[in-house]
N, CA, C and O atoms as CSV, one atom per row, in Angstrom:
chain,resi,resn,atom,element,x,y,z
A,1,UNK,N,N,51.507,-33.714,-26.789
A,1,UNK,CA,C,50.462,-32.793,-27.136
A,1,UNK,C,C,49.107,-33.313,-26.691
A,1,UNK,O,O,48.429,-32.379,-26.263
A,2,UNK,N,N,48.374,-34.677,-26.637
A,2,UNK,CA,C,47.763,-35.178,-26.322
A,2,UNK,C,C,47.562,-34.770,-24.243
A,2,UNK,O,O,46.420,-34.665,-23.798
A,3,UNK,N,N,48.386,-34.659,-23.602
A,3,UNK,CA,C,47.993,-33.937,-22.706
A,3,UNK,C,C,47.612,-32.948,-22.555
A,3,UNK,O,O,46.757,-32.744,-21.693
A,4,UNK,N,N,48.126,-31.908,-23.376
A,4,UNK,CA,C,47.905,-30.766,-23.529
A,4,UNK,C,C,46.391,-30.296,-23.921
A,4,UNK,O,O,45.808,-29.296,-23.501
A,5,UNK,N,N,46.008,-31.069,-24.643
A,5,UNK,CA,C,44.747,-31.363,-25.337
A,5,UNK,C,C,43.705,-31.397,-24.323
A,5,UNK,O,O,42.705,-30.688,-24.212
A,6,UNK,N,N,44.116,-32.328,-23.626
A,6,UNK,CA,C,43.279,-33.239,-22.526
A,6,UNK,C,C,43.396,-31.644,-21.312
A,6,UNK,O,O,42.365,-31.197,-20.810
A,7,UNK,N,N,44.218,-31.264,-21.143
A,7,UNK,CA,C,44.512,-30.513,-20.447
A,7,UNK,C,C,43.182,-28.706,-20.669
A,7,UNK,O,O,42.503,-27.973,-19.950
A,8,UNK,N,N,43.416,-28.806,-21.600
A,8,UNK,CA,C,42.393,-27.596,-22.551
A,8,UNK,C,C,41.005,-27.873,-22.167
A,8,UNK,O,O,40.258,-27.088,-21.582
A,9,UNK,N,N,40.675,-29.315,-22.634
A,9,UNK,CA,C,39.296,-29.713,-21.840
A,9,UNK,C,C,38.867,-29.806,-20.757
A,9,UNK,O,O,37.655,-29.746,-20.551
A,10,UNK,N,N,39.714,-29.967,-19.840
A,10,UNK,CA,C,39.538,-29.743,-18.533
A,10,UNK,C,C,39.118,-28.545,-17.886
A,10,UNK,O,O,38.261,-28.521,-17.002
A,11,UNK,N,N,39.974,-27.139,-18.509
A,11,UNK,CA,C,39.489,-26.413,-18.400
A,11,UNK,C,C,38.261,-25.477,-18.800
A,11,UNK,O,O,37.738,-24.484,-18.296
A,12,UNK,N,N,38.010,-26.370,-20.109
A,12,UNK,CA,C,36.529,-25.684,-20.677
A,12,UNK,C,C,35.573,-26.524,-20.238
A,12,UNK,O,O,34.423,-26.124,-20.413
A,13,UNK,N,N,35.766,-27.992,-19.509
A,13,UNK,CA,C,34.577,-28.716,-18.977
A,13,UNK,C,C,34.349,-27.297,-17.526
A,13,UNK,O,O,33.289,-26.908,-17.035
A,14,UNK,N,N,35.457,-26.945,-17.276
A,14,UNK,CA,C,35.321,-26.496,-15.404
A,14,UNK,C,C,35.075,-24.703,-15.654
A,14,UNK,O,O,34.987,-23.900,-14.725
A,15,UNK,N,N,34.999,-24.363,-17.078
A,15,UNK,CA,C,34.583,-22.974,-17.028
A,15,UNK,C,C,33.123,-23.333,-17.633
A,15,UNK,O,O,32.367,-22.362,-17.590
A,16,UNK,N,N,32.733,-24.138,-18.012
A,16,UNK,CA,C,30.902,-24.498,-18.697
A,16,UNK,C,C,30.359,-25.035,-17.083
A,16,UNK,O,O,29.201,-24.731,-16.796
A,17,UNK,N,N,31.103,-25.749,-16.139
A,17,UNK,CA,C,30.474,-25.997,-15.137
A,17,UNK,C,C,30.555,-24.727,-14.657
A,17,UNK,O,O,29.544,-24.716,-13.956
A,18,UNK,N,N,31.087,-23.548,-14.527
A,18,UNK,CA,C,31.210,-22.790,-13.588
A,18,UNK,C,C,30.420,-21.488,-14.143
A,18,UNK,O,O,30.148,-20.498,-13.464
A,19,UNK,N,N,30.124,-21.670,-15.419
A,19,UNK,CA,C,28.742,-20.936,-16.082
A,19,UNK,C,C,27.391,-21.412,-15.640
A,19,UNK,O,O,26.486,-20.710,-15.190
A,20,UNK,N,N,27.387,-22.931,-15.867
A,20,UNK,CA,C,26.360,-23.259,-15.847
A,20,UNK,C,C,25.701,-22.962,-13.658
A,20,UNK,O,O,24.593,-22.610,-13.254
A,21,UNK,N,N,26.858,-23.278,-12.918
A,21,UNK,CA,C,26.363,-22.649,-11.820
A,21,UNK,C,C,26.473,-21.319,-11.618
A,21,UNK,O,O,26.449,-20.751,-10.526
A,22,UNK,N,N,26.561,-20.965,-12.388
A,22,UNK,CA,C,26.536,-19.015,-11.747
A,22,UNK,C,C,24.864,-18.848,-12.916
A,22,UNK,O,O,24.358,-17.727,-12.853
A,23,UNK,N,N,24.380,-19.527,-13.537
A,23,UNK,CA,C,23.394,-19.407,-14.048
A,23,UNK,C,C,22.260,-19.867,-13.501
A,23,UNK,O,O,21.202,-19.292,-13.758
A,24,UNK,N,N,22.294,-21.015,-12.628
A,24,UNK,CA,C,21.897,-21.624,-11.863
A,24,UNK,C,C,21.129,-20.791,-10.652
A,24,UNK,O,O,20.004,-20.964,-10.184
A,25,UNK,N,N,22.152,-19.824,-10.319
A,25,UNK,CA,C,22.625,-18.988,-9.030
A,25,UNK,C,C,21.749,-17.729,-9.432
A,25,UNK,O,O,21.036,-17.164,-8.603
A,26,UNK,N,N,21.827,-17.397,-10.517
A,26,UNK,CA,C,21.195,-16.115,-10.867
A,26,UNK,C,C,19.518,-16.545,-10.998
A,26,UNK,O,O,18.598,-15.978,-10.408
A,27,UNK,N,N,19.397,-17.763,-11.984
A,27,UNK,CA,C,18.036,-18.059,-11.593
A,27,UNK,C,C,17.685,-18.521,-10.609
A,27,UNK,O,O,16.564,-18.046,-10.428
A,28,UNK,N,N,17.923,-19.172,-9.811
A,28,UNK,CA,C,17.442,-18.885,-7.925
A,28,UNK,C,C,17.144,-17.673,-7.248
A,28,UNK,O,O,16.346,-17.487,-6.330
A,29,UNK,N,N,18.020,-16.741,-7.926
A,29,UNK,CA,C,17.904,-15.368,-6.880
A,29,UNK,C,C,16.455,-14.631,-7.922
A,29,UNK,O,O,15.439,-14.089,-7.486
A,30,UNK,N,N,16.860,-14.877,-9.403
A,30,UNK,CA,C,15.303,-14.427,-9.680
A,30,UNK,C,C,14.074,-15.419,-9.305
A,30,UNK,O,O,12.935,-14.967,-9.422
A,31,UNK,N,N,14.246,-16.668,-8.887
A,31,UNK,CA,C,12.923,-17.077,-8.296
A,31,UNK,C,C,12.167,-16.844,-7.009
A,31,UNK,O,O,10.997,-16.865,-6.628
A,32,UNK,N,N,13.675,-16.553,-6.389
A,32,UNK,CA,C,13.598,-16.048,-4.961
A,32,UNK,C,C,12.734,-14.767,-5.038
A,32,UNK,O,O,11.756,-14.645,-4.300
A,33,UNK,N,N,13.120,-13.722,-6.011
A,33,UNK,CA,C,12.449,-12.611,-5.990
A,33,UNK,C,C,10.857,-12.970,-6.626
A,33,UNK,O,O,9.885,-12.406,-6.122
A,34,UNK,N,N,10.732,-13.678,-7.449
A,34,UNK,CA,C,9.399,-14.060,-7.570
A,34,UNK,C,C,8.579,-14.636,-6.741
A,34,UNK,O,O,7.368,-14.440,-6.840
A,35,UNK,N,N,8.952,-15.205,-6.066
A,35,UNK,CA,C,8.166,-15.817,-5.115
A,35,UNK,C,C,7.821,-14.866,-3.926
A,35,UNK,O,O,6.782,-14.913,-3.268
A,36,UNK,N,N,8.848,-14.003,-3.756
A,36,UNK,CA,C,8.746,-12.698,-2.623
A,36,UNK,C,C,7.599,-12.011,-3.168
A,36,UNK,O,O,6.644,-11.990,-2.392
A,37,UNK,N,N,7.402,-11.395,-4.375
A,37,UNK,CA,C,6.949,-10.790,-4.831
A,37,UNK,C,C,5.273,-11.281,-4.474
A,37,UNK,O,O,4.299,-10.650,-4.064
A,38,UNK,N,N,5.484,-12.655,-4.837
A,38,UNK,CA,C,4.115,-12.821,-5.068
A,38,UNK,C,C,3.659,-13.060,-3.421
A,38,UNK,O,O,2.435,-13.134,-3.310
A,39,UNK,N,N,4.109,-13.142,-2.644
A,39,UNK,CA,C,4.125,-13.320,-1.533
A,39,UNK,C,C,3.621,-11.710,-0.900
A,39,UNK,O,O,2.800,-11.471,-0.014
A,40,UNK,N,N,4.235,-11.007,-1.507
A,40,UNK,CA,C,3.959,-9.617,-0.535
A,40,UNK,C,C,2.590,-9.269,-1.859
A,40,UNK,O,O,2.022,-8.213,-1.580
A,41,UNK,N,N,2.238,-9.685,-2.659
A,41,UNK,CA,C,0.972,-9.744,-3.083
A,41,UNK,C,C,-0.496,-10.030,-2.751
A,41,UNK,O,O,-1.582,-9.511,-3.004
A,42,UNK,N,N,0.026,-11.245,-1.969
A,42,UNK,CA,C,-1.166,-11.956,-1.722
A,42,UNK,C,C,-1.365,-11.641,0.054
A,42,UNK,O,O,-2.359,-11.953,0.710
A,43,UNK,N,N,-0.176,-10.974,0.554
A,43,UNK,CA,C,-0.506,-10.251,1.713
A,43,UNK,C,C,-1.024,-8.426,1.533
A,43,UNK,O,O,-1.515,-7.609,2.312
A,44,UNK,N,N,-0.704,-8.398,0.442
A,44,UNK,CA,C,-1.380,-6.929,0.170
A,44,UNK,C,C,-2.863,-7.253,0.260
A,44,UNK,O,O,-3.514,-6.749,1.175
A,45,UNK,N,N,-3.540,-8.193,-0.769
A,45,UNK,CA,C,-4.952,-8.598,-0.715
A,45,UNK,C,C,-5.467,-8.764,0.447
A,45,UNK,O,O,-6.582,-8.366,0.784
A,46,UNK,N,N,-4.589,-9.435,1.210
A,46,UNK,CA,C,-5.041,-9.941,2.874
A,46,UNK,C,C,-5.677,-8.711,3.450
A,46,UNK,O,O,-6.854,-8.402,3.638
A,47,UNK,N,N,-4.077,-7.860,3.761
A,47,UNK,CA,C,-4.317,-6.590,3.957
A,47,UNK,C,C,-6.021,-5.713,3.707
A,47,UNK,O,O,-6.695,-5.226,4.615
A,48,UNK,N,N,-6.438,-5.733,1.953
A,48,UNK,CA,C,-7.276,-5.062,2.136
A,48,UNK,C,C,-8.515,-5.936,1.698
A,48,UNK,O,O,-9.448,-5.576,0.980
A,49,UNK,N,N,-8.328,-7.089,2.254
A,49,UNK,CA,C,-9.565,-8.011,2.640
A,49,UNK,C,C,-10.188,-7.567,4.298
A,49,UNK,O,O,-11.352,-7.450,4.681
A,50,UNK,N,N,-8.926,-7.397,5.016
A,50,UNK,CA,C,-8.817,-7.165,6.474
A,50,UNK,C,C,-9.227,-5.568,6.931
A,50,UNK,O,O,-9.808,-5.282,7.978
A,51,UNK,N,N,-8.844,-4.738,6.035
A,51,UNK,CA,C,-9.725,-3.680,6.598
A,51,UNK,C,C,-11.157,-3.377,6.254
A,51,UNK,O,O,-11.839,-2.697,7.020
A,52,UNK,N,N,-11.698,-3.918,4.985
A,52,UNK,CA,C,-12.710,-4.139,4.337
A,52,UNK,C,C,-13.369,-4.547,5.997
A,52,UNK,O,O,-13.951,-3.644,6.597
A,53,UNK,N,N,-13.219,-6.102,6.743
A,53,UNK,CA,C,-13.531,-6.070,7.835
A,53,UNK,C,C,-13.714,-5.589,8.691
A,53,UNK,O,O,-14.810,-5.557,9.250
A,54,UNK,N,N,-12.385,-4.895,9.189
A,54,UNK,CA,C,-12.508,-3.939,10.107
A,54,UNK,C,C,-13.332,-2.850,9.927
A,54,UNK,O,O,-13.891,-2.515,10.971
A,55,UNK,N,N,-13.585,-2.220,9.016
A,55,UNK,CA,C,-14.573,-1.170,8.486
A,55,UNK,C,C,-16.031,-1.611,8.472
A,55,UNK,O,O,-16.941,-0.788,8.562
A,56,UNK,N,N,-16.244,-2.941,8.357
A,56,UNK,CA,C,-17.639,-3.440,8.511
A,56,UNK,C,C,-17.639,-3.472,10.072
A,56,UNK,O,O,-18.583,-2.780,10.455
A,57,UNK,N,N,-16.942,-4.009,11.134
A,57,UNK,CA,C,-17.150,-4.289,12.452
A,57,UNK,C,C,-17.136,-2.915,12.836
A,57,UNK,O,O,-18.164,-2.694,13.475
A,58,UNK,N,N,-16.414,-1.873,12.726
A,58,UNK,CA,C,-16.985,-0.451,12.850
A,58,UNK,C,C,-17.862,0.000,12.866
A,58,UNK,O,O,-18.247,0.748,13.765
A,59,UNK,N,N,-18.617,-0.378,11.638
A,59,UNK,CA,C,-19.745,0.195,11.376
A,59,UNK,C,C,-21.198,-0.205,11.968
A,59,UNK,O,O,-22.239,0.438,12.099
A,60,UNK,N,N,-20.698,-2.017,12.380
A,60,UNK,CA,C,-21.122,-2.422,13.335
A,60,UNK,C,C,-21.401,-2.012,14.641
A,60,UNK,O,O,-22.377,-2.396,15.285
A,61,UNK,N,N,-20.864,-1.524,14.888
A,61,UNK,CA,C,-19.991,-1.682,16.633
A,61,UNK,C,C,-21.132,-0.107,17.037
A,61,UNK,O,O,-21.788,-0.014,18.074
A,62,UNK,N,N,-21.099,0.918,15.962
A,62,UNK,CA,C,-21.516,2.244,15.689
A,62,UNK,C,C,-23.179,2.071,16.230
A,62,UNK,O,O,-23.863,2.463,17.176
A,63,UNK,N,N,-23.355,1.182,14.928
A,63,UNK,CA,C,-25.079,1.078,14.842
A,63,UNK,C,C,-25.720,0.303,16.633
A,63,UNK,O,O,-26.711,0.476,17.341
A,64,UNK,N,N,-24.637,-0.441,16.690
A,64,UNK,CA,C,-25.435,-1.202,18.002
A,64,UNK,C,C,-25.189,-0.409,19.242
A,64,UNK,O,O,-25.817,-0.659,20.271
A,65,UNK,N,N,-24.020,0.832,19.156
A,65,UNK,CA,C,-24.095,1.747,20.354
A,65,UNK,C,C,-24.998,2.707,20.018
A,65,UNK,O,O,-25.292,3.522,20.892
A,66,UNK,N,N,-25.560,2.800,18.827
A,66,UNK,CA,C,-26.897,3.853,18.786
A,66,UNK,C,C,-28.063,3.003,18.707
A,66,UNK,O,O,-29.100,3.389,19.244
A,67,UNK,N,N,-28.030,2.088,18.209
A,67,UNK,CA,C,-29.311,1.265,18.705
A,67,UNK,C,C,-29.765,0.762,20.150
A,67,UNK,O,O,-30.844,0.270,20.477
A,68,UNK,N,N,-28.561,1.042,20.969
A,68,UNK,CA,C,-28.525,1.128,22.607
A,68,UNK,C,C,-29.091,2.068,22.836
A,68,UNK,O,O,-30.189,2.009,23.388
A,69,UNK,N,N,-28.488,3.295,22.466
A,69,UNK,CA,C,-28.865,4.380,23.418
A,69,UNK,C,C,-29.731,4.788,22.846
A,69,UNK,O,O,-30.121,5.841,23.349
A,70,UNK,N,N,-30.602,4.312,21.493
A,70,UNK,CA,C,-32.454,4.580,21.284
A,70,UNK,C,C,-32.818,3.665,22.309
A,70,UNK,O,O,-33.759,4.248,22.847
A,71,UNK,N,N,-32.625,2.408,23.014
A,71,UNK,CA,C,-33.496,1.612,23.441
A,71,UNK,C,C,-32.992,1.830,24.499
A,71,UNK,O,O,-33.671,1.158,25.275
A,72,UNK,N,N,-32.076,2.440,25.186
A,72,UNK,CA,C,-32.018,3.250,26.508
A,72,UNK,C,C,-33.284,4.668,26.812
A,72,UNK,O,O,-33.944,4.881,27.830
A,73,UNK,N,N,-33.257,5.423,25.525
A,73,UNK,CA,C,-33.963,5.925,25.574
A,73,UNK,C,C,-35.624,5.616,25.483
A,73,UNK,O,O,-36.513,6.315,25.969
A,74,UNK,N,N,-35.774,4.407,24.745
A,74,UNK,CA,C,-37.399,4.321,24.785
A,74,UNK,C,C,-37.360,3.388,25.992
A,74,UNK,O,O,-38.419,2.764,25.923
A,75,UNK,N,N,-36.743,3.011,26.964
A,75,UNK,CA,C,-36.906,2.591,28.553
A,75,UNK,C,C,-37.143,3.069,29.230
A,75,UNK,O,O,-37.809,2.575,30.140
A,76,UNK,N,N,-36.532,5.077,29.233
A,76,UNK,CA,C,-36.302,5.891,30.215
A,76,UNK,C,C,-37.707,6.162,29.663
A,76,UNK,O,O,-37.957,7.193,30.288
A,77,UNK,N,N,-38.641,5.961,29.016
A,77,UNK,CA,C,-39.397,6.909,27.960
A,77,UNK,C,C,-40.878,5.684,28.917
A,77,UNK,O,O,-41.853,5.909,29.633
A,78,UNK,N,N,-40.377,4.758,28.480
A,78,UNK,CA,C,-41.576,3.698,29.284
A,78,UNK,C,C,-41.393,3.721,30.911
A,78,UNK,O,O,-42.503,3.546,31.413
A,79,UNK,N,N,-40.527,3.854,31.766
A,79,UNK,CA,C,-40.245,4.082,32.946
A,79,UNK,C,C,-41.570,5.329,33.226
A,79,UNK,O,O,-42.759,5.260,33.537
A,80,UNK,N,N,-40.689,6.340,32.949
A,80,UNK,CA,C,-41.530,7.179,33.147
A,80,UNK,C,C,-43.213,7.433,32.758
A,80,UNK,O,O,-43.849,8.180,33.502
A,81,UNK,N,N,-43.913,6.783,31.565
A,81,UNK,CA,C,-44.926,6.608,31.465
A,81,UNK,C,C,-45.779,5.500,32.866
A,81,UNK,O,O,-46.849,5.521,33.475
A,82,UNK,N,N,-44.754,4.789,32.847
A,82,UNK,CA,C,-45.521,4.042,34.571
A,82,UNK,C,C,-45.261,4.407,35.535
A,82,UNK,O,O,-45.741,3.769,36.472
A,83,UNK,N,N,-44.389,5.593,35.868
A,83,UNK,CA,C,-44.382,6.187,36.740
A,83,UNK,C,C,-45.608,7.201,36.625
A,83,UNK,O,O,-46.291,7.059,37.639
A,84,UNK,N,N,-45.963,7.836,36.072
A,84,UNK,CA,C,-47.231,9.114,35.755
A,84,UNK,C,C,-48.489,7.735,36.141
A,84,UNK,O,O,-49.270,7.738,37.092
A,85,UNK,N,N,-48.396,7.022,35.439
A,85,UNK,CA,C,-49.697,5.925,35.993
A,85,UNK,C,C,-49.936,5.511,37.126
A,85,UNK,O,O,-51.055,5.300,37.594
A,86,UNK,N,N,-48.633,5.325,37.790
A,86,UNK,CA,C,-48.840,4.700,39.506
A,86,UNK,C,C,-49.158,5.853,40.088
A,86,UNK,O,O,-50.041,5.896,40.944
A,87,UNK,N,N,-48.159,7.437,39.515
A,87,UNK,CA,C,-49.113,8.733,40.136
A,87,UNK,C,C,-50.685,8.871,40.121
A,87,UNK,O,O,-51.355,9.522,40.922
A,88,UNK,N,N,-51.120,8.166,39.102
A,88,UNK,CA,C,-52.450,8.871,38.549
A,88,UNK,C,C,-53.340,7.371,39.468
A,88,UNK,O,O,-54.516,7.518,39.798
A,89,UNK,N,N,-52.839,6.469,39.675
A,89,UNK,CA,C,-53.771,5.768,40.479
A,89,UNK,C,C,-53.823,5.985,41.834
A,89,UNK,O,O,-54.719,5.666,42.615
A,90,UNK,N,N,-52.535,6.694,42.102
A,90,UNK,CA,C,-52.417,6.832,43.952
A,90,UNK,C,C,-53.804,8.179,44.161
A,90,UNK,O,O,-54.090,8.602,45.281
């Protein structure tokens, strides 16, 4: 009977090991998902850190092609004032 015994424990040492890794297993796959999680978090922020940017360099990009074409225009605007002057001295 004493084997038998011994025998019983064996199998409840190898079904507590085989809990304790399937528990093991399950908390890995929920850390795994935590860590994903927080991962596609902190690329969401990225995300709208990055258009925040892009929306400023836009707005950028806007002002300095109209601040061109005022100072295209006050060139064409001075051109022509020294042109009427070199008329008016000839």
């Amino acid at each position: 009977m004493g084997a038998f015994m011994t025998q019983d424990k064996k199998h409840d040492l190898i079904q507590l090991l085989q809990l304790f890794v399937l528990a093991a297993g399950v908390g890995g796959f929920f850390i795994d998902i935590g860590k994903r999680s927080q991962l596609i978090d902190r690329t969401d922020k990225d995300l709208s850190e990055l258009k925040v940017i892009v929306q400023d360099l836009v707005k950028a990009q806007i002002q300095i092609s109209s601040n061109d074409a005022r100072h295209g225009a006050m060139l064409d605007d001075l051109k022509q004032r020294v042109i009427e002057l070199e008329r008016k001295k000839l």
